[in-house]
C-alpha positions, 0 to 999 in steps of 0.5 A: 052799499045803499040804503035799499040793499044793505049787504049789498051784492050778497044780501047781507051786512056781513056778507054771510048771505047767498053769493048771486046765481052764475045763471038766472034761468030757473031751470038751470040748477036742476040741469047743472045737477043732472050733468054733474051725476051723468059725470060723476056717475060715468067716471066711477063706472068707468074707475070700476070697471077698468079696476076690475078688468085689471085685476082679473088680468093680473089674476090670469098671472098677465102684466098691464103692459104686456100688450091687450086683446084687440077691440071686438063689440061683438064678444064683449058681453061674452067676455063680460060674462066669463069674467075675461079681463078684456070685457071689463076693460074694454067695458070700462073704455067705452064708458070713459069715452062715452061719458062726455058725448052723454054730457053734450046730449044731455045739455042739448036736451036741456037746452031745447027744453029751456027754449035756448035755441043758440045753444041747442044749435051749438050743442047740436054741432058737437055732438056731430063733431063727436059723431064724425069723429068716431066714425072717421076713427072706427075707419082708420081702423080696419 
């Protein structure tokens, strides 16, 4: 401790001040906060549907276990309407899966917008990663 900074690191004698930010940028908190709902939001969407998915199919008198209905995109809005278990399910993967691939994009927008180019390339490359990822998979599948 020095004369100048009697609390030293933390701004106080007792220590009871505020710790020092992880990250100096004065944007940042304000895209920590955003990622953090995206995340928090995504995962209760995801828990909520699911759980309703599943208690549909235990209400058709269906065991969780006993197998599912294939992935069709195009009936899960159908499914979702006449209250099918499979589009609610279905629904609630996709949001799971989805959730982080929003997480990258929202950053790399951050990032272009606090004019953080290494990052803005890094995120840039994930998200194709992500991209390459679910096409190759999409055609393992047929």
């Amino acid at each position: 401790m020095t004369a100048s900074t009697p609390g030293g690191l933390y701004g106080s004698a007792t220590g009871a001040g505020s710790l020092p930010s992880s990250s100096p940028e004065p944007g940042s908190p304000g895209l920590e906060r955003t990622i953090a709902r995206l995340l928090t939001g995504g995962t209760y969407v995801s828990i909520a549907l699911l759980t309703i998915g599943l208690g549909l199919l235990l209400a058709a008198g269906v065991g969780p276990l006993s197998g599912g209905p294939a992935f069709d995109p195009a009936s899960l809005v159908g499914d979702i309407l006449a209250l099918r278990p499979a589009g609610f399910i279905w629904l609630g993967v996709l949001v799971v899966v989805a959730t982080p691939a929003a997480r990258v994009a929202a950053s790399l927008i951050g990032f272009a917008r606090a004019g953080e180019r290494p990052m803005v390339v890094i995120a840039g490359l994930i998200l194709v990663v992500i991209v390459v990822s679910v096409a190759l998979a999409t055609g393992l599948e047929g």
